[in-house]
Kinemage of the C-alpha trace (Angstrom):
@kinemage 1
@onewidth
@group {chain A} dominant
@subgroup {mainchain}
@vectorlist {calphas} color= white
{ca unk a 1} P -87.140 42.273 2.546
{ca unk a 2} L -84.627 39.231 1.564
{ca unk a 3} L -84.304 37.183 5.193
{ca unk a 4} L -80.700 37.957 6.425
{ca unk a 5} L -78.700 34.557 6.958
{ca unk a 6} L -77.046 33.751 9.760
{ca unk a 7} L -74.452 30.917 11.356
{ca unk a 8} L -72.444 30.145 14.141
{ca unk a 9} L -68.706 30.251 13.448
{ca unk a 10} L -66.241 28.303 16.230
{ca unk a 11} L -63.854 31.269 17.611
{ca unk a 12} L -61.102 29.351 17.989
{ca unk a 13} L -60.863 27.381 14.866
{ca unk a 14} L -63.246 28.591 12.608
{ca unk a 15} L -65.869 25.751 12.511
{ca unk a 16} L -69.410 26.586 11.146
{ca unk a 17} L -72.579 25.534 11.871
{ca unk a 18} L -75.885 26.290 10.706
{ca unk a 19} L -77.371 26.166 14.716
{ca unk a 20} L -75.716 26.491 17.760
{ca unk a 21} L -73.415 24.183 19.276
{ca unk a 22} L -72.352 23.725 22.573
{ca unk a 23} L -69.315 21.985 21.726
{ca unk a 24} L -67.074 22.828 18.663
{ca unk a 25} L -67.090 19.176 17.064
{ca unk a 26} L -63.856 20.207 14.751
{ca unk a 27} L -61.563 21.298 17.769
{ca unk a 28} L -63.594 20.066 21.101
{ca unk a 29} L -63.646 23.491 22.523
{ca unk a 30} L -66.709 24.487 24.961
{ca unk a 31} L -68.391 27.608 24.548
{ca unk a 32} L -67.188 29.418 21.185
{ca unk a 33} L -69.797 28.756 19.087
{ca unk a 34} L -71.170 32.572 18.015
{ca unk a 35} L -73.659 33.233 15.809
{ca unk a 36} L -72.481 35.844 12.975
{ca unk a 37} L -74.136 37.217 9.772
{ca unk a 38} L -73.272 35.820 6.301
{ca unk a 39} L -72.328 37.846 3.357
{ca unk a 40} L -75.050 40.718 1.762
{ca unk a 41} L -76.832 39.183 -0.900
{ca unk a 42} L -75.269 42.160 -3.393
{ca unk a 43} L -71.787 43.587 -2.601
{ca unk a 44} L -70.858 47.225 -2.056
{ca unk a 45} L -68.324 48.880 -5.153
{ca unk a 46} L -65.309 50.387 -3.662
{ca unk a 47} L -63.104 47.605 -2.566
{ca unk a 48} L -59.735 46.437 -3.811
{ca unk a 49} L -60.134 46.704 -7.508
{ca unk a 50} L -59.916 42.848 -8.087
{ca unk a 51} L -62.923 42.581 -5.686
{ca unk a 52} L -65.421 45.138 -7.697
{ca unk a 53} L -68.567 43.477 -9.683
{ca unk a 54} L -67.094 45.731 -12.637
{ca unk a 55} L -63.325 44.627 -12.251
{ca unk a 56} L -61.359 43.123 -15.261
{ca unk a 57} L -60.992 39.546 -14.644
{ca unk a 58} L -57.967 37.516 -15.776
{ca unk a 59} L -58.181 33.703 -16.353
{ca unk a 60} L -55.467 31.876 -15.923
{ca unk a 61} L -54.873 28.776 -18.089
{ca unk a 62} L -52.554 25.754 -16.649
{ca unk a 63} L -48.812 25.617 -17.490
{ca unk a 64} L -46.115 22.996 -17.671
{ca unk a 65} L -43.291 23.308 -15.574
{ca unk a 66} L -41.443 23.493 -18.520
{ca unk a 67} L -43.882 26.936 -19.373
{ca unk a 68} L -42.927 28.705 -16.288
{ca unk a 69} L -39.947 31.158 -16.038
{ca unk a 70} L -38.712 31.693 -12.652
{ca unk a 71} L -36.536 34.731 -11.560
{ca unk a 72} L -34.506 35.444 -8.426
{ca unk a 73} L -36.809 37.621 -6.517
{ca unk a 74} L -35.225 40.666 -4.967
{ca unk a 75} L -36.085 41.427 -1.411
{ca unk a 76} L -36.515 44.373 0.306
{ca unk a 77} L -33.342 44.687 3.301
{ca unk a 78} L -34.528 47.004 6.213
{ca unk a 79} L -32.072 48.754 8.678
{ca unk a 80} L -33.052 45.736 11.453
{ca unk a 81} L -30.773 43.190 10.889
{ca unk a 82} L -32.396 41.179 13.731
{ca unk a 83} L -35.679 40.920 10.781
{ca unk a 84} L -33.962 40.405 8.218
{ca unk a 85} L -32.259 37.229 9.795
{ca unk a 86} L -35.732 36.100 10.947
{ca unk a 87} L -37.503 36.502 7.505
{ca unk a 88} L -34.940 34.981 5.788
{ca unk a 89} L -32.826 37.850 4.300
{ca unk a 90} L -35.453 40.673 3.767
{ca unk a 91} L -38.890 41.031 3.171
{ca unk a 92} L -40.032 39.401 -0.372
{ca unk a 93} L -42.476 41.511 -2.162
{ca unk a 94} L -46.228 40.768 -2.647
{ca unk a 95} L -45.533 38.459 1.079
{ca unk a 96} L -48.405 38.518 3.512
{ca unk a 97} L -46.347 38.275 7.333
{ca unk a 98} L -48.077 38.608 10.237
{ca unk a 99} L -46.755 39.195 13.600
{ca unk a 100} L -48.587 38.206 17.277
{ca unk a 101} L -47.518 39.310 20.862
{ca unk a 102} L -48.934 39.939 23.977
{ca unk a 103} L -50.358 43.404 24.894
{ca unk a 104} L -47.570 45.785 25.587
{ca unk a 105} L -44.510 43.648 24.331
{ca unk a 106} L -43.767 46.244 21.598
{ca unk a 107} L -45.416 44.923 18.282
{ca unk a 108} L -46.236 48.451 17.413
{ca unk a 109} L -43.101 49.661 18.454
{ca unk a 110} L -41.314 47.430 16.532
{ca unk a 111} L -43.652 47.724 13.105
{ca unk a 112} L -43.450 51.356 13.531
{ca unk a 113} L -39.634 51.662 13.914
{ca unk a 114} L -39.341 49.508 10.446
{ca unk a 115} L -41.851 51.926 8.723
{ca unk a 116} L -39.846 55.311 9.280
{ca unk a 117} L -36.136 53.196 8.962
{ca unk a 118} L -37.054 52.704 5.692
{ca unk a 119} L -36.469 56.044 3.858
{ca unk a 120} L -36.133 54.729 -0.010
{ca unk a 121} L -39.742 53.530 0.516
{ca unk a 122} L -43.001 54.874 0.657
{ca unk a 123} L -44.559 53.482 3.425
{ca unk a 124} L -48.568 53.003 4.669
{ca unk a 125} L -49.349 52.601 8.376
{ca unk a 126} L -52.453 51.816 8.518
{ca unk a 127} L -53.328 51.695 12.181
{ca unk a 128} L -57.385 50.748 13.850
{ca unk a 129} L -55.965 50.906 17.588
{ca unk a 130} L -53.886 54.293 17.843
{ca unk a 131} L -55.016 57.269 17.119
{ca unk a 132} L -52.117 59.905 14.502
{ca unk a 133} L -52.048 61.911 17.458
{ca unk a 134} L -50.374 58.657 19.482
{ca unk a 135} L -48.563 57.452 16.591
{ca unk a 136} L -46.423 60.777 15.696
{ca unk a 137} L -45.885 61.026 19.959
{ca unk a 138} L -44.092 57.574 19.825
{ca unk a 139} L -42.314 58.345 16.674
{ca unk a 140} L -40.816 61.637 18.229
{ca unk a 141} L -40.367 59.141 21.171
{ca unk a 142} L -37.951 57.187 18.705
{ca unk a 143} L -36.900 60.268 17.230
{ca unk a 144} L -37.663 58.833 13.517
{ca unk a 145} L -38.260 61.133 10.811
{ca unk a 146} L -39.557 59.811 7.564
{ca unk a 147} L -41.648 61.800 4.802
{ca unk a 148} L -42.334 58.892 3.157
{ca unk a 149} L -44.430 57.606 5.662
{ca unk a 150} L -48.109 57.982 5.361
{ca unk a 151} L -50.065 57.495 8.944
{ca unk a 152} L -53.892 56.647 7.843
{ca unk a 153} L -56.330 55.641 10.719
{ca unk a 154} L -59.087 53.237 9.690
{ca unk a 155} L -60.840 50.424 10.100
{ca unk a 156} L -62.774 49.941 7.225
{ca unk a 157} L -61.125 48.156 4.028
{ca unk a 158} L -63.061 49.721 1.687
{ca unk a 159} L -61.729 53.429 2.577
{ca unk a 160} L -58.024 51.590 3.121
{ca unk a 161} L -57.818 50.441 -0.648
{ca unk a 162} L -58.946 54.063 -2.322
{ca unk a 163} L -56.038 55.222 -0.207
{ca unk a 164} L -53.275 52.414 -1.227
{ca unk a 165} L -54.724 53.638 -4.812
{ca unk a 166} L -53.749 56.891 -4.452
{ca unk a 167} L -50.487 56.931 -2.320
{ca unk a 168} L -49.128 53.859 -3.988
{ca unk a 169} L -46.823 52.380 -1.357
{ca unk a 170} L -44.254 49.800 -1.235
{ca unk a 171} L -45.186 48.452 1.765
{ca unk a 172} L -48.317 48.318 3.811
{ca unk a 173} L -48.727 47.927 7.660
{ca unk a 174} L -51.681 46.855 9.303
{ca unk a 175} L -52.044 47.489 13.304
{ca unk a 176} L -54.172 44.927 13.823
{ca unk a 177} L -56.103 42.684 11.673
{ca unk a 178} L -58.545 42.366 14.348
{ca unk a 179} L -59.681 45.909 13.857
{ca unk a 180} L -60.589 46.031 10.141
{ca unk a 181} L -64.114 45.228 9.018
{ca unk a 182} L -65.083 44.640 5.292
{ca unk a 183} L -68.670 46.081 4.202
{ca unk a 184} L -69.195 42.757 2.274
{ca unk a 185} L -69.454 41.132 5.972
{ca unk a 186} L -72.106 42.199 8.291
{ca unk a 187} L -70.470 40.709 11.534
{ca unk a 188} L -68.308 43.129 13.879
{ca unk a 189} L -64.829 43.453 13.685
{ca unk a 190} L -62.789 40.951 15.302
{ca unk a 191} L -65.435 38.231 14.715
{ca unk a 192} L -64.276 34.737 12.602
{ca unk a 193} L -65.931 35.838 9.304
{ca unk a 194} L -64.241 39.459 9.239
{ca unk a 195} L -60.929 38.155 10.540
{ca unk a 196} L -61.047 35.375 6.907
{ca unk a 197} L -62.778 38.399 5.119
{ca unk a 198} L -60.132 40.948 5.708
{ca unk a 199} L -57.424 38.621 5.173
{ca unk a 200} L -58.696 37.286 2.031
{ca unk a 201} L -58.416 40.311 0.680
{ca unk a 202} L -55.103 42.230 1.851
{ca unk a 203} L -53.658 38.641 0.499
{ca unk a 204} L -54.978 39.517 -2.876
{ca unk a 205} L -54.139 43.067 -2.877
{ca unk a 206} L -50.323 41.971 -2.005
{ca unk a 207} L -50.119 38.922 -4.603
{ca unk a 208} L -51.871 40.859 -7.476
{ca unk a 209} L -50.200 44.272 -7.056
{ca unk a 210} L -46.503 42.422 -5.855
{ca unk a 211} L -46.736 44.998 -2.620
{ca unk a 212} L -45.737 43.568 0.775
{ca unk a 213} L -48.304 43.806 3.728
{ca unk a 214} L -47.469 42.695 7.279
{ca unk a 215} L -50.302 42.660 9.499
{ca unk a 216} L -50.159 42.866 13.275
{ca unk a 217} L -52.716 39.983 15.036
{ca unk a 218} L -53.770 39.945 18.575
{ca unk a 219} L -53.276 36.767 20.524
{ca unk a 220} L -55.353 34.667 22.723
{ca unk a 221} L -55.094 34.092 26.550
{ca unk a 222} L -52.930 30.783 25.706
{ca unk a 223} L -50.868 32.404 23.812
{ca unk a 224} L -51.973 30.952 19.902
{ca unk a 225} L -52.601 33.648 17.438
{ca unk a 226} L -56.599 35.319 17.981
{ca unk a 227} L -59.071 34.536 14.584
{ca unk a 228} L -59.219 31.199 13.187
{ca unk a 229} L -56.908 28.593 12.300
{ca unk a 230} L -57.088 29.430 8.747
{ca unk a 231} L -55.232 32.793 9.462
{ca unk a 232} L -52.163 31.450 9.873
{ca unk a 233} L -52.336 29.008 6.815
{ca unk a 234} L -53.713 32.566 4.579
{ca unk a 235} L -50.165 34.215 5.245
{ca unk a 236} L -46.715 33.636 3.871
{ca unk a 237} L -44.627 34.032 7.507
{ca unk a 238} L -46.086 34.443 10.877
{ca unk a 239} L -43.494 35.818 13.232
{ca unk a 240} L -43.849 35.466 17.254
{ca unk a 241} L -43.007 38.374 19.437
{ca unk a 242} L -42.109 36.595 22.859
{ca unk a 243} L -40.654 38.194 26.490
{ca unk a 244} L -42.078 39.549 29.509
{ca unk a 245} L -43.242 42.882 29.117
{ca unk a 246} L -41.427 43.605 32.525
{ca unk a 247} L -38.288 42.618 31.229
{ca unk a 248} L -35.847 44.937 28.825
{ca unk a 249} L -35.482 41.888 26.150
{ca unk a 250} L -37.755 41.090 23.659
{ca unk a 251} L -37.215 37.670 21.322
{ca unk a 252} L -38.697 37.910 17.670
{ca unk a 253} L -39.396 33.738 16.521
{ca unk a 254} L -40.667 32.252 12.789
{ca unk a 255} L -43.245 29.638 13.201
{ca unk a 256} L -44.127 29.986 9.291
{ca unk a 257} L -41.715 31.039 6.493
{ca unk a 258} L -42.448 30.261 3.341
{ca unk a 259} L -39.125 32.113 1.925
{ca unk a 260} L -36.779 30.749 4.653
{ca unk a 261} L -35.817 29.304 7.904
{ca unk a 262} L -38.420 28.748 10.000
{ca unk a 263} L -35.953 28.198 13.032
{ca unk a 264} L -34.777 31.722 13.212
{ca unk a 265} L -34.579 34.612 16.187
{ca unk a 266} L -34.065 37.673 16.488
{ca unk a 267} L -33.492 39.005 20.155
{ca unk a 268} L -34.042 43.067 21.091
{ca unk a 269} L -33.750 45.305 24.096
{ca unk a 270} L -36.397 47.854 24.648
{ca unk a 271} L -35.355 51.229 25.336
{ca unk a 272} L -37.222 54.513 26.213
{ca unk a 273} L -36.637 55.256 22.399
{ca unk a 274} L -37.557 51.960 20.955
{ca unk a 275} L -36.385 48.670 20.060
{ca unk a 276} L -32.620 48.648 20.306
{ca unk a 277} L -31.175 45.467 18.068
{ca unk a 278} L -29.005 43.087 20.251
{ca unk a 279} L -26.166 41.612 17.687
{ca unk a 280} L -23.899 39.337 20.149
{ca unk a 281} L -26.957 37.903 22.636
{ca unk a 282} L -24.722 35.531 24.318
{ca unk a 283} L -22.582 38.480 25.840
{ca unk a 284} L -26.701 39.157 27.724
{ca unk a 285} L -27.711 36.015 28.041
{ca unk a 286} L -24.626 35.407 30.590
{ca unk a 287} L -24.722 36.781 33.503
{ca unk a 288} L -21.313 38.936 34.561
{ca unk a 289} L -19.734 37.131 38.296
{ca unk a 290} L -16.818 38.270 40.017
{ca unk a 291} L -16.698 35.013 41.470
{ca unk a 292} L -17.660 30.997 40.329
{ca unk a 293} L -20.872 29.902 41.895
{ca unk a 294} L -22.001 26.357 42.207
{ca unk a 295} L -24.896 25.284 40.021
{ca unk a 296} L -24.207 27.577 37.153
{ca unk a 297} L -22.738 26.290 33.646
{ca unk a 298} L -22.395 27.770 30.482
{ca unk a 299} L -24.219 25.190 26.926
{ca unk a 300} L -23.623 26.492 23.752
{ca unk a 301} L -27.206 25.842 21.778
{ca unk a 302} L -28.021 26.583 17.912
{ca unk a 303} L -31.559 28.591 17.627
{ca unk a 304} L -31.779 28.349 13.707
{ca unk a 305} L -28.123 29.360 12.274
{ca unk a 306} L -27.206 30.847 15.098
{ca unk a 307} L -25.110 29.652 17.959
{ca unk a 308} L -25.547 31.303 21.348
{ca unk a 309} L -24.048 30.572 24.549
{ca unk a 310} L -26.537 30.410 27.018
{ca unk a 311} L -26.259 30.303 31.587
{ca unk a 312} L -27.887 27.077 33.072
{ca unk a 313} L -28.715 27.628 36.625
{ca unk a 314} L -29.625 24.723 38.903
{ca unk a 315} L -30.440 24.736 42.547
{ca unk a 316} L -30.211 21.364 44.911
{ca unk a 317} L -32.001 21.173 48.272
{ca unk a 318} L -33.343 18.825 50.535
{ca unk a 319} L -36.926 18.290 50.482
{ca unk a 320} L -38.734 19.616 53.444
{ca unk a 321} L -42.336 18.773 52.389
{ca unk a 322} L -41.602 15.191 51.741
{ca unk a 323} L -42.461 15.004 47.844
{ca unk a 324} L -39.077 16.475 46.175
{ca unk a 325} L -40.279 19.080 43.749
{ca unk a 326} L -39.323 19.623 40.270
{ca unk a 327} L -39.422 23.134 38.750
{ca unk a 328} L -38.072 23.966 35.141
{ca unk a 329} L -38.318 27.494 33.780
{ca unk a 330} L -37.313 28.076 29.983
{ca unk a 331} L -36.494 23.777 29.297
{ca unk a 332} L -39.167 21.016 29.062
{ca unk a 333} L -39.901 19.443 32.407
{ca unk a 334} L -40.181 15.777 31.025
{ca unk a 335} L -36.858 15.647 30.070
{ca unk a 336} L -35.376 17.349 33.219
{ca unk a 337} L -37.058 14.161 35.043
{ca unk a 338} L -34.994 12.495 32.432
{ca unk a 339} L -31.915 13.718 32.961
{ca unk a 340} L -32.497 13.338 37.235
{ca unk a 341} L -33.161 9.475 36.571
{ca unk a 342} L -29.811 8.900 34.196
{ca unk a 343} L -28.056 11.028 36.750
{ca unk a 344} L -29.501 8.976 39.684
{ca unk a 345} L -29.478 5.455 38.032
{ca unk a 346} L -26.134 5.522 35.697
{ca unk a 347} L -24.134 8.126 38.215
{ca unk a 348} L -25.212 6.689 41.460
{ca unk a 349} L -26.501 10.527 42.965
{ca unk a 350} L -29.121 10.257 45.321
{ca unk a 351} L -31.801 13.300 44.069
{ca unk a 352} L -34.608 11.098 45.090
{ca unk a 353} L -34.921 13.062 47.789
{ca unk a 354} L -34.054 16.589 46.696
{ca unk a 355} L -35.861 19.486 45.326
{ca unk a 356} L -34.381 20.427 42.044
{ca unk a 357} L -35.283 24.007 40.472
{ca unk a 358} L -33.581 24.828 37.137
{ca unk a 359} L -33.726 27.795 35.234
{ca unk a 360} L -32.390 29.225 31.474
{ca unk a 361} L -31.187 32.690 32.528
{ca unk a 362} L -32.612 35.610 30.417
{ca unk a 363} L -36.044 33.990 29.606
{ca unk a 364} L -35.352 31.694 26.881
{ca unk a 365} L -37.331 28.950 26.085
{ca unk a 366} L -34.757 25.949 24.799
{ca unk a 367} L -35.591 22.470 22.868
{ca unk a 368} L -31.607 22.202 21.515
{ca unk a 369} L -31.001 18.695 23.311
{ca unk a 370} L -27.111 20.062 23.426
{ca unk a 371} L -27.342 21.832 26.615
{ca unk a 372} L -28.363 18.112 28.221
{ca unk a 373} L -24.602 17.895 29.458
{ca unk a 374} L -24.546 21.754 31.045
{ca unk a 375} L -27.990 20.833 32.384
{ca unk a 376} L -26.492 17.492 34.365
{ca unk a 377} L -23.537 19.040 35.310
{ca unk a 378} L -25.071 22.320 36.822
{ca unk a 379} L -27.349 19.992 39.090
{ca unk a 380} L -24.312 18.044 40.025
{ca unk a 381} L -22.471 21.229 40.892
{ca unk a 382} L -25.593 22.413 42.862
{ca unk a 383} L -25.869 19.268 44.889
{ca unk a 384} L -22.077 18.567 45.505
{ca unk a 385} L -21.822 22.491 46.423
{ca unk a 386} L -18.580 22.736 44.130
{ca unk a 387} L -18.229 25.151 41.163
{ca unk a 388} L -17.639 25.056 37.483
{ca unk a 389} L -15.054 26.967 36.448
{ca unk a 390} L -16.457 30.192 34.181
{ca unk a 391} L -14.190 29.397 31.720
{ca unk a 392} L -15.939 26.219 30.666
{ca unk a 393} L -18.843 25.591 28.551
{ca unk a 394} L -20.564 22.473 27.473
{ca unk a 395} L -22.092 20.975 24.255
{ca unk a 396} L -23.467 17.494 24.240
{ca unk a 397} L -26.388 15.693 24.523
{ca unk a 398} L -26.981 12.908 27.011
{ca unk a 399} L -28.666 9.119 26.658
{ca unk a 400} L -30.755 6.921 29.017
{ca unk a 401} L -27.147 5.090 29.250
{ca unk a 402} L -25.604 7.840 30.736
{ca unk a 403} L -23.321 8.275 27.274
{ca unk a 404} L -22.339 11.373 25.964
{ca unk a 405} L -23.919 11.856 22.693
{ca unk a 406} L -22.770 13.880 19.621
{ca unk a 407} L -24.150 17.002 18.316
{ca unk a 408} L -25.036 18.810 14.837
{ca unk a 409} L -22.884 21.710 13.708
{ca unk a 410} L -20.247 21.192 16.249
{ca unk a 411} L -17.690 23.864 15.085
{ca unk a 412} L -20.172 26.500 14.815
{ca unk a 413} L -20.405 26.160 18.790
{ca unk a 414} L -16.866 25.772 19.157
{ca unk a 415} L -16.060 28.915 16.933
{ca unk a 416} L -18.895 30.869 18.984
{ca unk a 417} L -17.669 29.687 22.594
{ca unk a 418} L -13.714 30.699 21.244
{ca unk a 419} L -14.790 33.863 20.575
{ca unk a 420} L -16.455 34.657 23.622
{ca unk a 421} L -13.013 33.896 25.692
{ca unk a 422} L -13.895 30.228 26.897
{ca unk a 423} L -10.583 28.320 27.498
{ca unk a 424} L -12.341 24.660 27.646
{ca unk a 425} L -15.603 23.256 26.100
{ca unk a 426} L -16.768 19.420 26.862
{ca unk a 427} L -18.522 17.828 23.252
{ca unk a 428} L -18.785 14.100 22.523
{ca unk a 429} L -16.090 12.069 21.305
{ca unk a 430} L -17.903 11.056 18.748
{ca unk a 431} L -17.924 14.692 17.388
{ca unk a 432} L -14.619 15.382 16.171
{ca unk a 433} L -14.373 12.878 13.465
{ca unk a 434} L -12.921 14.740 10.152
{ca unk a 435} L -12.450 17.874 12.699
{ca unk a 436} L -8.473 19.796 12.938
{ca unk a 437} L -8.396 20.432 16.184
{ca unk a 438} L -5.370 22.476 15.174
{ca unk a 439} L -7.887 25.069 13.962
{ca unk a 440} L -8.861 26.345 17.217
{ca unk a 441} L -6.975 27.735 20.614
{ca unk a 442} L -9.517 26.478 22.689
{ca unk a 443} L -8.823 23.224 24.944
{ca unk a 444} L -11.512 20.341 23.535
{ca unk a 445} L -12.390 17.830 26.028
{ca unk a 446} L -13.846 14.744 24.219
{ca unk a 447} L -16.263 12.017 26.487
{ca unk a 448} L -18.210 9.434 25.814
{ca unk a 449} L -19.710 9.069 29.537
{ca unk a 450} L -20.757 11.310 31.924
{ca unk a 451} L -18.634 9.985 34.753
{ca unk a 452} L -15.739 11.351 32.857
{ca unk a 453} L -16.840 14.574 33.148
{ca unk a 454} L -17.532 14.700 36.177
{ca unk a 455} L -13.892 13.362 37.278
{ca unk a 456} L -12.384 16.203 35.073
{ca unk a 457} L -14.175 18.628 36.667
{ca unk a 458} L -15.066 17.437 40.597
{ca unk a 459} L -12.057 14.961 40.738
């Protein structure tokens, strides 16, 4: 009997090693060395055609660019505008996409809801987790109907590519990755080897038969996408489903797009009968007041090519432990301290010894350095006690020097913040060169220091 090989694959990024390892010496982690079984010497028939010892090979031959034809490649436009937007129009056929999220936030939910929305296709969901019995109770939950759309639970790819050969479909789903197992790999499910295995494969089925695939991944306890590194490079698009699972709204990001944007969201609500798309997230994202509070303002951000008008809330209190504390939820923390020393330094407000807590209503995570200005001004409402009108909103970015700084896409926040009802929105001076201001009925207020803002609005 033939001596079965063995190595130890690094869990988190996919490092081998013929012995074991205490330390991964590719990415320094402790502990994730595991010891997994290399390929069989002679691999089983029965897997994706292009995989079988008996299979037709094709050799390709290099080309000039001159020798290659290109054609506009159709795409394939669900009912979910929300994904569309995020995959950059549709889904492209023979793409790989795979989608991570934390237990419970609605990945199947959402995958499942695309599968029976799309009527004019024939549709495999192909699910290792949930048994058809679970899958037709949350489809009656959603109150989809589709006859198009074959439910097949397996794990093994060998039995899920006799089945693509008979039913054919347009699109394949895969709930999760980490469930399949290939019989040419020895190691369980889940493991580094399978995880490569598995992918390697569904990537060839999709680019040699032109049939879409979009695989569902588990994540880690950090939040980075479970398997090894090399997952994410194997696919076209990773998408990133984000929220709290004890919240109603649900964001859908692209880290990876090879056929689009890669700064793109999509934002949901999650209803007793699914995923409900939210078109006009600004009208959520800001909270409804009978009355003007101190320490709220209104920025207008971009999130790919889309402008949203997002709450800033700030609270101001006097230390009563001694060391002021500095909490940010939803903004980096380094440049909050930033924005407390230009506000201290260049407008002369004593925070030094104030806690400041700061938070992005509605659970968004924000990098757009235009909502520096509502960030400044919220904490100067919070400490002075005195309000912002709710009629104003703010779009700027702010220096060490305590300048106002311009903005990209500038009339793309105005338009947005117009028409949402805002009467007044504070940019940079040095924003409206080449701009009509004729164009819009909102009042702009153009700065170039922060200390004219804040005589405009606290006299």
């Amino acid at each position: 009997m033939a001596k079965v090989k063995t190595a130890y694959f690094c869990q988190s990024c996919g490092f081998s090693s013929p012995k074991y390892l205490g330390r991964c010496t590719s990415c320094g982690e402790w502990n994730t060395m595991i010891e997994e079984v290399l390929a069989k010497s002679e691999p089983e028939k029965g897997n994706w055609k292009f995989t079988g010892s008996n299979a037709q090979r094709t050799v390709n031959k290099p080309k000039t660019l001159t020798e290659i034809t290109t054609q506009e490649r159709y795409r394939i436009i669900t009912e979910d505008d929300e994904l569309n937007r995020v995959l950059g129009g549709g889904i492209v056929p023979g793409s790989l996409v795979l989608i991570g999220g934390e237990p419970g936030i609605g990945k199947s939910t959402l995958m499942l809801q695309i599968a029976l929305s799309l009527k004019d296709y024939t549709i495999l969901y192909v699910s290792g987790e949930e048994s058809e019995q679970q899958i037709k109770m949350r489809a009656e939950r959603m109150q989809y109907v589709n006859e198009r759309c074959y439910i097949l639970n397996e794990t093994s790819t060998d039995n899920i590519f006799r089945q693509i050969e008979l039913t054919e479909p347009d699109i394949v789903v895969i709930d999760s990755i980490q469930t399949l197992a290939s019989p040419l790999i020895e190691s369980g499910a889940g493991s580094v080897s399978q995880v490569k295995e598995c992918t390697a494969e569904l990537m060839k089925f999709s680019k040699e038969s032109d049939t879409p695939v979009i695989m569902i991944g588990h994540i880690t306890k950090d939040g980075s996408l479970a398997g090894p590194k090399v997952l994410e490079h194997m696919v076209d698009t990773v998408l990133q489903f984000e929220g709290d699972r004890h919240m109603t709204y649900r964001i859908l990001r692209t880290t990876k797009n090879r056929f689009g944007s890669t700064s793109e969201l999509g934002i949901y609500e999650m209803q007793g009968t699914g995923l409900r798309q939210v078109s006009n997230p600004s009208e959520i994202l800001i909270s409804q007041r009978e009355e003007d509070l101190s320490g709220i303002t209104i920025a207008a951000m971009l999130e790919g090519n889309r402008p949203l008008l997002i709450e800033i809330q700030s609270l101001v209190s006097v230390a009563t432990y001694g060391t002021p504390q500095r909490t940010s939820n939803g903004f980096d923390s380094r440049r909050t301290q930033m924005l407390l020393a230009v506000l201290e330094k260049r407008g002369g407000f004593r925070l030094g010894t104030q806690d400041v807590f700061l938070n992005i209503a509605g659970g968004l995570k924000v990098e757009d350095p235009a909502i520096d200005l509502a960030i400044c001004v919220s904490i100067v409402s919070s400490y002075e006690d005195i309000s912002v009108p709710s009629s104003c909103c703010f779009a700027a970015e702010v220096g060490l020097g305590g300048e106002i700084r311009a903005v990209n896409r500038i009339e793309n926040r105005i338009s947005e913040a117009e028409k949402l009802g805002f009467k007044k929105i504070f940019v940079s001076k040095y924003n409206l060169k080449g701009i009509d201001l004729n164009q819009y009925k909102i009042q702009i207020f153009a700065a170039t220091k922060l200390e004219e803002v804040f005589s405009e609005l606290f006299g």
